[in-house]
Each structure stands twice: as structure tokens, then as C-alpha cells.
N, C-alpha and C positions, 0 to 999 in steps of 0.2 A: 603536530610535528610530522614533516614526512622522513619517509625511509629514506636508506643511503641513494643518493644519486645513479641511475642505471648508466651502463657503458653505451655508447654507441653501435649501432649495429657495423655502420657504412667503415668507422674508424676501425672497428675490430677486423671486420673484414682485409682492409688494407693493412695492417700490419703482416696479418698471415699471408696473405698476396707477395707481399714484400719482402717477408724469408727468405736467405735463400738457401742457408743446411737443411738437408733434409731431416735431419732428428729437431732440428729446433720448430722449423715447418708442423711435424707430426703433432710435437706439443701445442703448437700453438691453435691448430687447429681442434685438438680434444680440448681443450681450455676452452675454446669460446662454444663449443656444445656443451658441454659441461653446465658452461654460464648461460646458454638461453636455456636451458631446459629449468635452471634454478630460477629462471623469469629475473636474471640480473642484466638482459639484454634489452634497448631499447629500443627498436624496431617502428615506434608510429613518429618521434619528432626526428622530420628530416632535416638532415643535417649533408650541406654542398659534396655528390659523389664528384672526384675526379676518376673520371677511369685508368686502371693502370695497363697502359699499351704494353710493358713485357714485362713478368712477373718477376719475381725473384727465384733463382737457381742457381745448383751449385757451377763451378769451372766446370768440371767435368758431370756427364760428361758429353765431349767434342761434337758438336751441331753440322751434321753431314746433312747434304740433299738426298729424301730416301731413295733415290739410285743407288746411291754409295755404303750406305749399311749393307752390313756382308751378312749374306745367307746365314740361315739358322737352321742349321742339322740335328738333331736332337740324339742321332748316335756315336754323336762322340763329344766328352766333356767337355771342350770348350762349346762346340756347338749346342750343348743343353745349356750353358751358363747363359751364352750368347740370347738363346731363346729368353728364359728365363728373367735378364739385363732386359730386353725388348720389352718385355711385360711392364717388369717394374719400371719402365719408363712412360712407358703407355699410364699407368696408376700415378705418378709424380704429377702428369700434365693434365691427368683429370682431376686431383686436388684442386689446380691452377682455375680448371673450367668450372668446378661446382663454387669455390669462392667467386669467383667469378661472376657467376649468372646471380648469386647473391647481391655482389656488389654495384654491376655495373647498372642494373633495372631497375629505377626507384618505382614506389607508386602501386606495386602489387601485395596483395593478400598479407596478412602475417606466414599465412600455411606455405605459400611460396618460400620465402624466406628458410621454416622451419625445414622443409622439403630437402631445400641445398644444402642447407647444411649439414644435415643428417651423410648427405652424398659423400660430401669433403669427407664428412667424420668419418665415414665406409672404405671410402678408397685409399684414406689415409692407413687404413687397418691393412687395405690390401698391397700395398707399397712396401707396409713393415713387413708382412710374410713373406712376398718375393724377396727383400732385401736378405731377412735374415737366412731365407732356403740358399740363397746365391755365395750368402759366406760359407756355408754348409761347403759348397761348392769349389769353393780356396777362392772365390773370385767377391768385387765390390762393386756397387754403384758407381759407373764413371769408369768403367775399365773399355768399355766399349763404344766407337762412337754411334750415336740416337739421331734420329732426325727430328723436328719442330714442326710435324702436319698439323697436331689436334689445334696445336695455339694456334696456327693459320687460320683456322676456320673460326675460332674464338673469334679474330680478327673479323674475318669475312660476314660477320653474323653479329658484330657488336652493337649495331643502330636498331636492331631489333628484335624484342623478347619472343617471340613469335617464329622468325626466320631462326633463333640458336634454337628454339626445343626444336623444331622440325630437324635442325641441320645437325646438331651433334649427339644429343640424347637418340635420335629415331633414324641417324643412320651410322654416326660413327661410331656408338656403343651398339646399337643392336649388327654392326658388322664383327664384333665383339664376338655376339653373342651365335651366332654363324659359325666365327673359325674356332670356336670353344672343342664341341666335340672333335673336329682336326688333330688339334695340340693336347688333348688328353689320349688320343690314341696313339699319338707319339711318344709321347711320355710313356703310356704304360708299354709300349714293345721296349722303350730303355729302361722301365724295370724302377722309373721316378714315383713311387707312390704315393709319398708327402708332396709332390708337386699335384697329383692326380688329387689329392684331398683338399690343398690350397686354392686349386681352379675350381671343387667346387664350390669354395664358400665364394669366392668373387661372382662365378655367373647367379649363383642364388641371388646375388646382391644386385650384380647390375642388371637382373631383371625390372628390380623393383626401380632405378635407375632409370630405366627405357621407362617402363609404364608413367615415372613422373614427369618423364616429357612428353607422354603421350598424353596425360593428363591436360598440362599445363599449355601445351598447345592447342588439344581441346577446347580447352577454355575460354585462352585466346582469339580461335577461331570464332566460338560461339560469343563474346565480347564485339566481333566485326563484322559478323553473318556473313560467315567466309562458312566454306563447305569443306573441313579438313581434307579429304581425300585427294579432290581435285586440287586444294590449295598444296597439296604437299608435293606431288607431280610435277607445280608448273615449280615451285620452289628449289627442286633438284635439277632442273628445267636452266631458270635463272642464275642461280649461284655455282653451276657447272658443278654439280658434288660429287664425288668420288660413284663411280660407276661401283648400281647394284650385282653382284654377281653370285647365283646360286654355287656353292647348297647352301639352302636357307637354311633356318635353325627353327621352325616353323612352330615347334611346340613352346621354345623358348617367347617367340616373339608375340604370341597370342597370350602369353600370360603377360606380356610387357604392355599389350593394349591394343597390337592390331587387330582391327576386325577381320572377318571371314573376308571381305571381298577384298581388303589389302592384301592378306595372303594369298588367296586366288590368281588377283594381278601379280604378287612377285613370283610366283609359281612357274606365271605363263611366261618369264622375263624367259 
């Protein structure tokens, strides 16, 4: 006799993709970590991915082009809120990316798999803290209007597992982890110290975040006898990706997986 039937990895995936409250999202994403850690996930028979071109989300809130989202001041209460909203949307849309990168890649490692998921399960954690610091605040999710970058790039990097580690984990999270020190010395002149302690459980977090794409890129490279460094230059090169710009976060990024001479290079930017 065998055991019960395992879930789908690709199906589970797409359910959570497809949420689109974010408390039903949160659940549904600690469920299905829950579920692979209890090995009730199935992962090696592949089962047909469709990719989901726009994920699930709430109405609000309101999808501005980021020209139009308003400054964030951090000395005066709306403008912390506002910061604050900014964040916890930056966290909702990287849920979206680590299912995502789960989802849409068939054909790698189980560890990949294990990797993303963990992410989703991380940022899901840190989406609740911004949320609930934000009610602290008299304010909600959706009060503010967000712009839709990270998913762009989601897009621009869907054909291949190789151009999103490079393109989102190693630059749009480690640009993260850059403006981190910035926004914690804003916070603390406005005297936010539970925000000061909630950013640092996220950079702790999206470190290990960056390093899995650094990893995973890695990999990949070394899978194509591609030379990361130079591949990753002409990468940001081709895909026109958001312009590097110091101060770098340099102790941050080295424990996320850059080498000495990538630092060097961003140094000299």
C-alpha cells in the first residue's frame, strides 16, 4: 500500500500566485512550506506549468507609473506611513517573484525549489510586519498608490532561469539591501524604533535572498560555461536594468555572494 497521494508542487504554486487578499496570500503561502517541509509536496512528477503573466492582488492598491508615487518623508506621519506602505509593497511583489521563480522554471534541483520557497515563506513574514507596523500608524495596505516595477522585470526575465537570478535577486534585492542603512537612519531621527528592528529582521533575511541568487546563478552559469561576472555585466548590459548607483551596502552584498572583484567593480562605478 502506498501513502496518501502528494500535492502538486506546479498546482500549489499557482493557487498562491492567484490570491489575491493579501491575509489569504500569507496563508496560503505558510501552508504550502509547511507542506514541503512535511515532504507532502511533489516536486520530481512534472505536471504541464502554465505561466501566470499577472498574479493575483488586491484593488488597491492604485498601480501608478513610479514617476507618480509621492515622495516619502519620513518626518512627518503620513510620510512614515507612506514609506512604510512603499515597503510593504516592495514585500507583496516579492511573494509574487519567489512563487514565481518556483513556478514558472520547470526541470531544476529539488534545492531550487526548496530555496524559493523558503523566500516567499520570508517575505511573506515581512509584508505582515510592515502591514501590521502600518496599522500601528492609523493607516492600511492600499491606502497609497504603488507602482508595478518588480513584476516588470519578473516579466522581462521570464524565458530564463539564469537572466531572473542575475536580474532580480542580484540587483533588484541587493538595491534593497543598499538603500536599507538610508531608511533605518530616517527612521531612527523620527524616533520609529519598531520599524528600525522590523528592517532588521528583513535585511538579515534578504541577504540570504541575494546569496540564493547568487548561488543559483552560479550554478547556472557554471551548467553553460558562462563566466558569471562578465555574464552578469553584459546581462544588465542587454536587459537595460535599473542603473547601479552607490552607496553600496558592500558588507551586506558580500555576505549575499559577491566576490571581492564584483565589489571592487561596483566600488569603482
Amino acid at each position: 500500500m502506498g501513502g496518501p497521494a502528494l500535492d502538486s508542487l506546479p498546482q500549489r504554486l499557482a493557487v498562491c500566485l492567484n490570491t489575491r487578499e493579501p491575509a489569504a496570500k500569507l496563508a496560503c503561502v505558510h501552508a504550502l512550506q509547511a507542506d514541503w517541509q512535511a515532504g507532502r509536496i511533489d516536486c520530481a512528477g512534472e505536471v504541464p506549468r502554465i505561466p501566470i503573466e499577472q498574479p493575483g492582488h488586491p484593488e488597491k492598491p492604485l498601480q501608478v507609473p513610479p514617476q507618480k508615487v509621492p515622495r516619502r518623508r519620513a518626518d512627518t506621519l503620513p510620510g512614515r506611513a507612506a514609506l512604510v506602505h512603499a515597503l510593504a509593497h516592495i514585500e507583496f511583489n516579492a511573494i509574487n517573484l519567489a512563487l514565481d521563480a518556483a513556478h514558472r522554471f520547470a526541470g531544476m534541483p529539488a534545492a531550487y525549489y526548496a530555496d524559493w520557497l523558503r523566500v516567499a515563506d520570508e517575505e511573506a513574514l515581512h509584508f505582515a510586519l510592515l502591514n501590521a507596523h502600518l496599522a500601528t500608524l492609523g493607516y492600511a495596505y492600499g491606502d497609497f498608490p504603488a507602482h508595478n516595477g518588480l513584476w516588470d522585470m519578473a516579466l522581462k526575465t521570464a524565458h530564463d532561469p539564469l537572466v531572473r537570478m542575475a536580474l532580480v535577486p542580484r540587483v533588484l534585492e541587493a538595491r534593497g539591501l543598499d538603500a536599507a542603512p538610508l531608511i533605518v537612519d530616517k527612521l531612527r531621527a523620527a524616533n520609529d524604533m519598531r520599524m528600525v528592528e522590523i528592517l532588521a529582521v528583513i535585511e538579515r533575511d534578504e541577504i540570504g535572498h541575494v546569496a540564493i541568487g547568487s548561488h543559483w546563478f552560479g550554478w547556472l552559469c557554471a551548467a553553460r560555461g558562462l563566466r558569471p561576472e562578465t555574464t552578469f555585466r553584459q546581462l544588465l548590459v542587454d536587459y537595460d536594468a535599473p542603473p547601479l548607483k552607490p552607496p553600496f551596502n558592500l558588507a551586506a552584498r558580500r555576505k549575499a555572494g559577491f566576490c571581492e572583484s564584483e565589489l571592487a567593480w561596483l566600488s569603482s562605478l
